[in-house]
C-alpha positions as CSV (number, residue, x, y, z in Angstrom):
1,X,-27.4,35.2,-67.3
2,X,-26.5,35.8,-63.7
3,X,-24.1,38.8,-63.2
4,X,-20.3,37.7,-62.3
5,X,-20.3,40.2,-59.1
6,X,-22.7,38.1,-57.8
7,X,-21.4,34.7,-58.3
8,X,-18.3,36.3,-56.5
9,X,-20.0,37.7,-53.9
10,X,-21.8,34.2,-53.0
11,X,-18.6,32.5,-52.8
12,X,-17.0,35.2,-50.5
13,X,-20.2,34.4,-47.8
14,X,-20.2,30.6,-48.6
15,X,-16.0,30.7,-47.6
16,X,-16.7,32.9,-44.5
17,X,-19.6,31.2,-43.4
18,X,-17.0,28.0,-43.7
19,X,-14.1,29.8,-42.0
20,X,-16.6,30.8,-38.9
21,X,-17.7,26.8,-38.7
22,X,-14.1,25.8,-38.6
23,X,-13.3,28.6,-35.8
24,X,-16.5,27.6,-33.9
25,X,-15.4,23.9,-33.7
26,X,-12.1,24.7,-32.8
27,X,-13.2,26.7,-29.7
28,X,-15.4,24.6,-28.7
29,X,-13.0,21.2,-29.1
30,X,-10.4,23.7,-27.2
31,X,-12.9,24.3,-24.2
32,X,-14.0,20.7,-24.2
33,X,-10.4,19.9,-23.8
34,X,-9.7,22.5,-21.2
35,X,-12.3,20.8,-19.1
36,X,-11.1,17.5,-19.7
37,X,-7.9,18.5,-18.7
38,X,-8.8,20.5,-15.5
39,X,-11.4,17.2,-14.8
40,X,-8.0,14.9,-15.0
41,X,-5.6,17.2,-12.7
42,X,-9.0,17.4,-10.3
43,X,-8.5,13.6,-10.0
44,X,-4.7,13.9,-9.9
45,X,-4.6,15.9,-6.7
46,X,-6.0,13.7,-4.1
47,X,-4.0,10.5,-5.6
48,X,-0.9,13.0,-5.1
49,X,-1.9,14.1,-1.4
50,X,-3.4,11.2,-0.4
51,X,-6.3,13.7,1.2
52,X,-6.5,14.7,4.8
53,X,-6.6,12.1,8.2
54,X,-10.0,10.7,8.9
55,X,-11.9,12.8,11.5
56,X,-11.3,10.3,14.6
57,X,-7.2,10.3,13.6
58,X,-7.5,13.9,13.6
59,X,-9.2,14.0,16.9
60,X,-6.4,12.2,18.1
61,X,-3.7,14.7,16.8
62,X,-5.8,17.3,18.5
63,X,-5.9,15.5,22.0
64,X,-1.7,15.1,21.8
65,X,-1.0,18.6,21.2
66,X,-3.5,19.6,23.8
67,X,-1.7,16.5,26.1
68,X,1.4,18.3,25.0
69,X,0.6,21.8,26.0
70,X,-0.3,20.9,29.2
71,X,3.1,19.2,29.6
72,X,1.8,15.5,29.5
73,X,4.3,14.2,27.0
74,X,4.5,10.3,27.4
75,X,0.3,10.5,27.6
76,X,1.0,13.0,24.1
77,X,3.0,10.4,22.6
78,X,0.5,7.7,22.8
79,X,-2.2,9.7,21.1
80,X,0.4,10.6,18.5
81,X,1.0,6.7,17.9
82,X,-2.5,6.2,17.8
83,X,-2.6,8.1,14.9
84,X,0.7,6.5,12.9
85,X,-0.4,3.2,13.6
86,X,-3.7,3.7,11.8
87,X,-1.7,4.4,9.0
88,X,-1.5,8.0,8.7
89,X,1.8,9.9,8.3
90,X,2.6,13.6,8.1
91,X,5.4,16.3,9.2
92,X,3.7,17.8,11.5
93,X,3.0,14.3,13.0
94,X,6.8,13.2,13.6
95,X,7.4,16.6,14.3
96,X,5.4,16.7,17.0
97,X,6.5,13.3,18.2
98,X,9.8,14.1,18.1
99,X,9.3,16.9,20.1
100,X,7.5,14.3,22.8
101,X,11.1,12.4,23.0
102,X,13.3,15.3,23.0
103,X,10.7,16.1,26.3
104,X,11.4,13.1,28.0
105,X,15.0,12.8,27.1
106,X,15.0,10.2,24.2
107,X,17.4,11.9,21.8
108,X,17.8,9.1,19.5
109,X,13.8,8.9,19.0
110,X,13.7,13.0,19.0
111,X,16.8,12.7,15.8
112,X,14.7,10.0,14.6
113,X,11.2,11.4,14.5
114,X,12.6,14.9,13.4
115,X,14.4,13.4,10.5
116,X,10.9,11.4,9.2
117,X,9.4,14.2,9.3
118,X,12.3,16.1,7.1
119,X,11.1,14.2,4.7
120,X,7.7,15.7,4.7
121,X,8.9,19.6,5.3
122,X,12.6,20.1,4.2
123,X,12.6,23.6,4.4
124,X,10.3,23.8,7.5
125,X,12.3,26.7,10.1
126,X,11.1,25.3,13.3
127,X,12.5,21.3,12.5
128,X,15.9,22.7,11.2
129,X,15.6,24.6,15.0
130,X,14.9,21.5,17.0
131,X,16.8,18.8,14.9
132,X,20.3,21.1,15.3
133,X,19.3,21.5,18.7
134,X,18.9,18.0,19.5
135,X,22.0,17.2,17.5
136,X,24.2,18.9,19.7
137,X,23.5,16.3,22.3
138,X,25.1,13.6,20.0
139,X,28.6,12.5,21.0
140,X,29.7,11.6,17.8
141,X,30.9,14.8,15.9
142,X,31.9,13.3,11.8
143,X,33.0,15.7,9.4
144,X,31.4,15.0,6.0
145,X,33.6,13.8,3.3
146,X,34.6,16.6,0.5
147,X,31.6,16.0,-2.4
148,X,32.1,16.7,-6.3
149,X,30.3,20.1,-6.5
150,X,28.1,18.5,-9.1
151,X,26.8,16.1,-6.9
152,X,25.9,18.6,-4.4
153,X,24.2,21.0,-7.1
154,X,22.4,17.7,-8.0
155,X,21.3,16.8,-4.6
156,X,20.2,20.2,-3.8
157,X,18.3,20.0,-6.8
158,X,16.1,17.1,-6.1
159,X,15.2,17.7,-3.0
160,X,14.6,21.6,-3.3
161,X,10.7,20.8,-3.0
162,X,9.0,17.8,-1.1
163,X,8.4,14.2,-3.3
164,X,4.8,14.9,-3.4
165,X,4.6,18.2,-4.6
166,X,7.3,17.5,-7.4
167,X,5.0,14.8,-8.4
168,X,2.0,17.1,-8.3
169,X,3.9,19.9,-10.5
170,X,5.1,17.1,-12.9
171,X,1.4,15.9,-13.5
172,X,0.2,19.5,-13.9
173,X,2.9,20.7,-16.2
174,X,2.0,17.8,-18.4
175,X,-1.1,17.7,-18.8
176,X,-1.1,21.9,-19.7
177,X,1.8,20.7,-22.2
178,X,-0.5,18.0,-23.9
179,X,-3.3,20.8,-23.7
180,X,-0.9,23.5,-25.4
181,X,0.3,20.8,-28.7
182,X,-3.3,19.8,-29.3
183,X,-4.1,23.4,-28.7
184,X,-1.9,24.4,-31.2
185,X,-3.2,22.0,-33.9
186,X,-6.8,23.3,-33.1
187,X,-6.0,27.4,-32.8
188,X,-5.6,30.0,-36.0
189,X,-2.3,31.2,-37.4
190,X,-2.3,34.2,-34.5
191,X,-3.2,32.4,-31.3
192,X,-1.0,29.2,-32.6
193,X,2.1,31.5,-32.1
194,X,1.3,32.2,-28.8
195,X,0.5,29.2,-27.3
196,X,4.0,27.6,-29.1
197,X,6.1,29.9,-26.8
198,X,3.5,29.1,-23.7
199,X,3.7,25.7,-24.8
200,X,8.2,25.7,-25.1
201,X,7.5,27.4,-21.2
202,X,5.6,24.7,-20.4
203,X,7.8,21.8,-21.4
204,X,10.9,23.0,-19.8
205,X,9.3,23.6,-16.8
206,X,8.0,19.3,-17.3
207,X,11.7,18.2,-17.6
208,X,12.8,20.3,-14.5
209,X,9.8,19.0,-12.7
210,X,10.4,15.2,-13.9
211,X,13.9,15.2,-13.4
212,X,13.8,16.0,-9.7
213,X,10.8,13.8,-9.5
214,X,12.6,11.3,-10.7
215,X,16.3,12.0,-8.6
216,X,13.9,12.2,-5.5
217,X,12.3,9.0,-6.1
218,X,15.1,7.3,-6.9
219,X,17.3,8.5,-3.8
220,X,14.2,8.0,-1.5
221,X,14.4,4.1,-2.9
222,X,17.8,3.6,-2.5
223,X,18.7,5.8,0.0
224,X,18.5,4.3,3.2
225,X,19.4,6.2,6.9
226,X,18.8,5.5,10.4
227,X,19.7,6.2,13.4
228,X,21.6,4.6,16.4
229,X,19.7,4.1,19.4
230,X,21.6,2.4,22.0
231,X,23.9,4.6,24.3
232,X,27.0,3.3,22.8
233,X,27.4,0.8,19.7
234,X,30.4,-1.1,18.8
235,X,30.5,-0.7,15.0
236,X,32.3,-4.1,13.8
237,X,34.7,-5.0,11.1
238,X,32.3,-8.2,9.9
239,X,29.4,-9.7,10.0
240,X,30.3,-11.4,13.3
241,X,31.3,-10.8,16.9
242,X,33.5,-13.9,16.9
243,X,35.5,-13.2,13.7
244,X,35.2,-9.3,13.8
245,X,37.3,-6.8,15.5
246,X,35.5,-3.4,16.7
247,X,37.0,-0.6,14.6
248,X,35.1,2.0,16.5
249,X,31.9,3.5,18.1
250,X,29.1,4.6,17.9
251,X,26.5,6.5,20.5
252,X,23.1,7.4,20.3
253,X,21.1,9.8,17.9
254,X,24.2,9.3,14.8
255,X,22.4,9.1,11.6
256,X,24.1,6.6,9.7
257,X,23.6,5.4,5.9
258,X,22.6,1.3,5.6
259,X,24.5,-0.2,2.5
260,X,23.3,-3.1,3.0
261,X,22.3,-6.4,4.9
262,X,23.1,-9.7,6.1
263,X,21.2,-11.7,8.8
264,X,20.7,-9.8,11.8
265,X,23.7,-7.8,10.6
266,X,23.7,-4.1,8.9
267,X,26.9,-2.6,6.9
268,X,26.7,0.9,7.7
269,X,28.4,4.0,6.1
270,X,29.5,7.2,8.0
271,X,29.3,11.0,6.3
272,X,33.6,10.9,6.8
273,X,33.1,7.6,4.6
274,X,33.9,5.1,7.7
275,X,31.9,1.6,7.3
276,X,31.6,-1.4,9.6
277,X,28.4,-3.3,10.7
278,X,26.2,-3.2,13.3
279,X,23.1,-5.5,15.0
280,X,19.8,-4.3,13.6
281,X,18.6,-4.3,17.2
282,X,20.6,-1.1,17.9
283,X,19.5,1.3,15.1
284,X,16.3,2.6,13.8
285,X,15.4,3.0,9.9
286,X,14.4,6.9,9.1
Protein backbone atom coordinates (compact mmCIF):
# COMPACT_ATOMS: atom_id res chain seq x y z
CA UNK A 1 0.00 0.00 0.00
CA UNK A 2 1.32 3.40 -1.16
CA UNK A 3 2.17 5.73 1.74
CA UNK A 4 -0.48 8.75 2.18
CA UNK A 5 2.53 11.53 2.09
CA UNK A 6 3.02 10.53 -1.15
CA UNK A 7 -0.38 10.51 -2.65
CA UNK A 8 -0.38 14.16 -1.15
CA UNK A 9 2.68 15.07 -2.39
CA UNK A 10 1.68 14.00 -6.15
CA UNK A 11 -1.37 16.06 -6.00
CA UNK A 12 0.53 19.28 -4.68
CA UNK A 13 2.91 18.87 -8.19
CA UNK A 14 -0.09 17.79 -10.39
CA UNK A 15 -2.08 21.31 -8.96
CA UNK A 16 1.17 23.46 -9.50
CA UNK A 17 2.09 22.11 -12.58
CA UNK A 18 -1.80 23.08 -13.55
CA UNK A 19 -1.59 26.54 -11.85
CA UNK A 20 1.84 27.28 -14.00
CA UNK A 21 -0.22 26.01 -17.43
CA UNK A 22 -3.04 28.44 -16.59
CA UNK A 23 -0.41 31.37 -15.83
CA UNK A 24 1.49 30.46 -19.00
CA UNK A 25 -1.64 30.77 -21.24
CA UNK A 26 -2.68 33.80 -19.71
CA UNK A 27 0.59 35.67 -20.49
CA UNK A 28 0.87 34.57 -23.52
CA UNK A 29 -3.15 35.33 -24.57
CA UNK A 30 -2.20 38.81 -22.76
CA UNK A 31 0.91 39.41 -25.13
CA UNK A 32 -0.96 38.14 -28.14
CA UNK A 33 -3.49 40.76 -27.25
CA UNK A 34 -1.04 43.57 -26.60
CA UNK A 35 0.17 43.01 -30.12
CA UNK A 36 -3.11 42.90 -31.57
CA UNK A 37 -3.94 45.88 -30.00
CA UNK A 38 -0.72 48.01 -30.77
CA UNK A 39 -1.17 46.20 -34.64
CA UNK A 40 -4.88 48.04 -34.60
CA UNK A 41 -3.76 51.67 -33.19
CA UNK A 42 -0.71 51.19 -35.94
CA UNK A 43 -3.46 51.14 -38.53
CA UNK A 44 -5.54 53.78 -36.65
CA UNK A 45 -2.97 56.48 -36.98
CA UNK A 46 -2.56 57.10 -40.68
CA UNK A 47 -6.59 56.88 -41.17
CA UNK A 48 -6.56 59.66 -38.27
CA UNK A 49 -3.67 61.90 -39.94
CA UNK A 50 -4.42 61.18 -43.23
CA UNK A 51 -0.34 60.75 -43.71
CA UNK A 52 1.95 63.43 -45.12
CA UNK A 53 1.52 65.37 -48.87
CA UNK A 54 2.90 63.44 -51.73
CA UNK A 55 6.44 64.43 -52.58
CA UNK A 56 5.64 66.70 -55.82
CA UNK A 57 2.81 68.69 -53.36
CA UNK A 58 5.50 69.02 -50.99
CA UNK A 59 7.92 70.33 -53.52
CA UNK A 60 5.49 72.78 -54.20
CA UNK A 61 5.04 73.98 -50.53
CA UNK A 62 8.84 74.28 -50.59
CA UNK A 63 9.02 76.42 -53.84
CA UNK A 64 6.14 79.03 -52.18
CA UNK A 65 7.92 79.65 -49.05
CA UNK A 66 11.19 79.95 -50.87
CA UNK A 67 8.79 82.37 -53.56
CA UNK A 68 7.82 83.93 -50.33
CA UNK A 69 11.13 84.70 -48.73
CA UNK A 70 12.32 86.28 -51.55
CA UNK A 71 9.26 88.52 -51.46
CA UNK A 72 7.41 87.10 -54.54
CA UNK A 73 3.97 86.74 -53.00
CA UNK A 74 1.30 86.54 -55.80
CA UNK A 75 4.07 83.97 -57.66
CA UNK A 76 3.98 82.23 -53.65
CA UNK A 77 0.40 82.11 -53.73
CA UNK A 78 0.04 80.11 -56.84
CA UNK A 79 2.40 77.42 -55.73
CA UNK A 80 0.45 77.34 -52.51
CA UNK A 81 -2.92 76.73 -54.58
CA UNK A 82 -1.20 74.30 -56.47
CA UNK A 83 -0.99 72.37 -53.60
CA UNK A 84 -4.86 72.87 -52.04
CA UNK A 85 -6.22 72.16 -55.24
CA UNK A 86 -4.66 68.65 -55.44
CA UNK A 87 -6.47 68.13 -52.48
CA UNK A 88 -4.14 68.55 -49.78
CA UNK A 89 -4.90 70.77 -46.70
CA UNK A 90 -2.89 71.67 -43.59
CA UNK A 91 -2.22 74.77 -41.07
CA UNK A 92 0.68 75.57 -42.08
CA UNK A 93 -0.69 75.73 -45.65
CA UNK A 94 -3.48 78.42 -45.07
CA UNK A 95 -1.21 79.90 -42.85
CA UNK A 96 1.16 80.57 -45.15
CA UNK A 97 -1.49 81.65 -47.70
CA UNK A 98 -2.92 83.87 -45.60
CA UNK A 99 0.22 85.44 -44.97
CA UNK A 100 0.53 85.78 -49.07
CA UNK A 101 -2.89 88.08 -48.95
CA UNK A 102 -2.21 89.96 -45.91
CA UNK A 103 1.20 90.76 -48.36
CA UNK A 104 -0.57 92.00 -51.12
CA UNK A 105 -3.31 93.76 -49.22
CA UNK A 106 -6.25 91.27 -49.40
CA UNK A 107 -7.42 91.35 -45.79
CA UNK A 108 -10.54 89.47 -46.29
CA UNK A 109 -8.51 86.41 -48.02
CA UNK A 110 -5.57 86.93 -45.12
CA UNK A 111 -8.94 86.64 -42.22
CA UNK A 112 -10.03 83.95 -44.29
CA UNK A 113 -7.00 81.83 -44.87
CA UNK A 114 -5.84 82.50 -41.16
CA UNK A 115 -9.17 81.31 -39.79
CA UNK A 116 -8.99 77.74 -42.06
CA UNK A 117 -6.07 77.24 -40.83
CA UNK A 118 -7.36 77.88 -37.01
CA UNK A 119 -8.91 74.99 -37.52
CA UNK A 120 -5.88 72.93 -37.97
CA UNK A 121 -3.55 74.85 -35.03
CA UNK A 122 -5.85 76.56 -32.48
CA UNK A 123 -3.30 77.23 -30.12
CA UNK A 124 -0.60 77.96 -32.68
CA UNK A 125 1.26 81.65 -31.23
CA UNK A 126 2.29 82.92 -34.50
CA UNK A 127 -1.65 82.71 -36.30
CA UNK A 128 -3.22 84.24 -32.99
CA UNK A 129 -0.23 87.08 -33.92
CA UNK A 130 -1.20 87.62 -37.51
CA UNK A 131 -4.99 86.99 -37.40
CA UNK A 132 -5.30 89.92 -34.50
CA UNK A 133 -3.12 91.82 -36.57
CA UNK A 134 -5.05 91.58 -39.56
CA UNK A 135 -8.24 92.10 -37.63
CA UNK A 136 -7.49 95.38 -36.69
CA UNK A 137 -7.78 96.45 -40.30
CA UNK A 138 -11.58 95.35 -40.17
CA UNK A 139 -14.02 98.27 -39.96
CA UNK A 140 -16.60 96.56 -38.23
CA UNK A 141 -15.78 96.44 -34.45
CA UNK A 142 -19.09 93.89 -32.73
CA UNK A 143 -18.99 93.22 -29.24
CA UNK A 144 -19.90 89.63 -28.62
CA UNK A 145 -23.12 88.99 -26.89
CA UNK A 146 -22.86 87.97 -22.90
CA UNK A 147 -22.66 83.75 -23.08
CA UNK A 148 -23.98 81.33 -20.17
CA UNK A 149 -20.62 80.56 -18.56
CA UNK A 150 -21.55 76.94 -19.17
CA UNK A 151 -21.52 77.30 -22.66
CA UNK A 152 -18.25 78.99 -22.71
CA UNK A 153 -16.67 76.24 -20.32
CA UNK A 154 -18.16 73.83 -22.93
CA UNK A 155 -16.86 75.40 -25.95
CA UNK A 156 -13.48 75.80 -24.50
CA UNK A 157 -13.66 72.28 -23.78
CA UNK A 158 -14.20 70.91 -27.21
CA UNK A 159 -11.99 72.69 -28.89
CA UNK A 160 -9.02 72.66 -26.25
CA UNK A 161 -7.06 70.17 -28.77
CA UNK A 162 -7.49 69.89 -32.71
CA UNK A 163 -10.47 67.39 -34.25
CA UNK A 164 -7.90 64.98 -35.32
CA UNK A 165 -5.89 64.52 -32.44
CA UNK A 166 -9.15 64.15 -30.15
CA UNK A 167 -10.12 61.50 -32.53
CA UNK A 168 -6.64 59.89 -32.35
CA UNK A 169 -6.73 59.95 -28.30
CA UNK A 170 -10.35 58.57 -28.37
CA UNK A 171 -9.17 55.57 -30.52
CA UNK A 172 -6.10 54.96 -28.36
CA UNK A 173 -7.83 55.30 -24.97
CA UNK A 174 -10.20 52.63 -26.19
CA UNK A 175 -8.50 50.26 -27.43
CA UNK A 176 -6.02 50.26 -24.02
CA UNK A 177 -9.58 50.21 -22.17
CA UNK A 178 -10.75 46.96 -24.15
CA UNK A 179 -7.00 45.73 -23.50
CA UNK A 180 -7.25 46.48 -19.63
CA UNK A 181 -11.14 44.48 -19.13
CA UNK A 182 -9.96 41.50 -21.06
CA UNK A 183 -6.74 41.94 -19.30
CA UNK A 184 -8.35 41.75 -16.21
CA UNK A 185 -10.28 38.54 -16.97
CA UNK A 186 -6.96 36.90 -18.04
CA UNK A 187 -4.41 38.23 -15.02
CA UNK A 188 -4.12 36.59 -11.28
CA UNK A 189 -5.78 37.91 -8.14
CA UNK A 190 -2.61 40.58 -7.72
CA UNK A 191 -2.03 42.01 -11.20
CA UNK A 192 -6.07 41.99 -11.64
CA UNK A 193 -6.11 44.79 -8.95
CA UNK A 194 -3.81 46.83 -10.62
CA UNK A 195 -4.83 46.87 -13.90
CA UNK A 196 -8.74 47.71 -12.49
CA UNK A 197 -7.48 51.05 -11.21
CA UNK A 198 -5.30 51.54 -14.64
CA UNK A 199 -8.20 50.27 -16.33
CA UNK A 200 -11.00 53.14 -14.12
CA UNK A 201 -7.85 55.79 -15.47
CA UNK A 202 -8.27 54.60 -18.62
CA UNK A 203 -12.04 54.94 -19.07
CA UNK A 204 -12.39 58.35 -17.82
CA UNK A 205 -9.77 59.57 -19.75
CA UNK A 206 -12.25 57.71 -23.06
CA UNK A 207 -15.34 59.78 -21.98
CA UNK A 208 -13.26 63.10 -21.76
CA UNK A 209 -11.70 62.15 -25.02
CA UNK A 210 -15.25 61.13 -26.76
CA UNK A 211 -17.09 63.85 -25.43
CA UNK A 212 -15.00 66.63 -26.99
CA UNK A 213 -14.64 64.36 -30.03
CA UNK A 214 -17.99 64.32 -30.29
CA UNK A 215 -18.82 68.40 -29.29
CA UNK A 216 -16.07 69.12 -31.94
CA UNK A 217 -17.55 67.13 -34.54
CA UNK A 218 -20.73 68.14 -34.08
CA UNK A 219 -20.01 72.09 -33.96
CA UNK A 220 -17.56 71.63 -36.94
CA UNK A 221 -20.91 70.11 -38.81
CA UNK A 222 -23.22 72.62 -37.90
CA UNK A 223 -21.16 75.34 -37.37
CA UNK A 224 -20.80 77.32 -40.21
CA UNK A 225 -18.60 80.91 -40.59
CA UNK A 226 -17.23 82.98 -43.32
CA UNK A 227 -16.10 85.87 -44.09
CA UNK A 228 -17.19 89.11 -45.96
CA UNK A 229 -15.22 89.89 -48.93
CA UNK A 230 -16.51 92.78 -50.66
CA UNK A 231 -15.39 96.41 -49.38
CA UNK A 232 -18.78 97.11 -48.09
CA UNK A 233 -21.96 94.79 -47.95
CA UNK A 234 -25.50 95.82 -47.40
CA UNK A 235 -26.75 93.17 -44.97
CA UNK A 236 -30.72 93.01 -45.83
CA UNK A 237 -33.85 92.50 -43.90
CA UNK A 238 -35.07 89.57 -46.51
CA UNK A 239 -34.34 87.43 -48.92
CA UNK A 240 -34.80 90.15 -51.58
CA UNK A 241 -33.54 93.49 -52.73
CA UNK A 242 -37.02 94.58 -53.88
CA UNK A 243 -38.96 93.64 -50.68
CA UNK A 244 -36.07 94.16 -48.20
CA UNK A 245 -34.86 97.12 -46.43
CA UNK A 246 -30.92 97.37 -45.52
CA UNK A 247 -30.71 97.24 -41.69
CA UNK A 248 -26.95 97.74 -41.81
CA UNK A 249 -23.43 97.05 -43.07
CA UNK A 250 -21.09 95.14 -43.52
CA UNK A 251 -17.19 95.61 -44.76
CA UNK A 252 -14.59 93.39 -45.54
CA UNK A 253 -12.63 90.65 -43.46
CA UNK A 254 -16.06 90.35 -40.64
CA UNK A 255 -16.46 86.75 -39.85
CA UNK A 256 -19.95 86.18 -39.82
CA UNK A 257 -21.95 82.88 -38.75
CA UNK A 258 -24.39 81.38 -41.86
CA UNK A 259 -27.82 80.15 -40.37
CA UNK A 260 -28.95 79.31 -43.20
CA UNK A 261 -29.83 79.48 -47.03
CA UNK A 262 -32.15 80.36 -49.62
CA UNK A 263 -31.37 80.73 -53.37
CA UNK A 264 -28.56 82.96 -53.92
CA UNK A 265 -29.40 84.40 -50.50
CA UNK A 266 -27.50 83.65 -46.93
CA UNK A 267 -29.13 84.55 -43.36
CA UNK A 268 -26.29 85.55 -41.44
CA UNK A 269 -25.82 86.05 -37.66
CA UNK A 270 -23.41 88.59 -35.96
CA UNK A 271 -21.31 87.88 -32.44
CA UNK A 272 -23.71 90.99 -30.85
CA UNK A 273 -26.65 88.63 -32.14
CA UNK A 274 -27.63 91.04 -35.29
CA UNK A 275 -29.06 88.90 -38.46
CA UNK A 276 -30.00 89.86 -41.96
CA UNK A 277 -29.04 88.28 -45.30
CA UNK A 278 -26.62 88.73 -47.67
CA UNK A 279 -25.69 87.55 -51.60
CA UNK A 280 -23.46 84.47 -51.46
CA UNK A 281 -21.32 86.31 -54.05
CA UNK A 282 -20.01 88.66 -51.30
CA UNK A 283 -18.77 86.19 -48.52
CA UNK A 284 -16.49 83.30 -48.39
CA UNK A 285 -17.26 79.94 -46.26
CA UNK A 286 -14.19 79.37 -43.55
Amino acid sequence: MMPRTSLCRDKEERRTEASSQIRDIRCTAFCRLMIAAASLLFLIHPAVFAGEAPAPLQDAFGQGVALYQSGQFEASLEAFAEVRNAGYESGPLYYNMGNCHYKLGRMGKAILFYERARKFMPKDPDLKANLAIANLAVVDRIEPAPRFWLMAVWDAFTHVFPLPLIRLLTAVFFVLTCVLVIGIFLAGPALRRFLVRICWVSGILLIITALSWWGGARDAKTRVEAVIMDSRVEVMSAPTAQGGVEVFSLHEGTKVRIDRMQDEWMEIILPDLKMGWVKKSVLEII
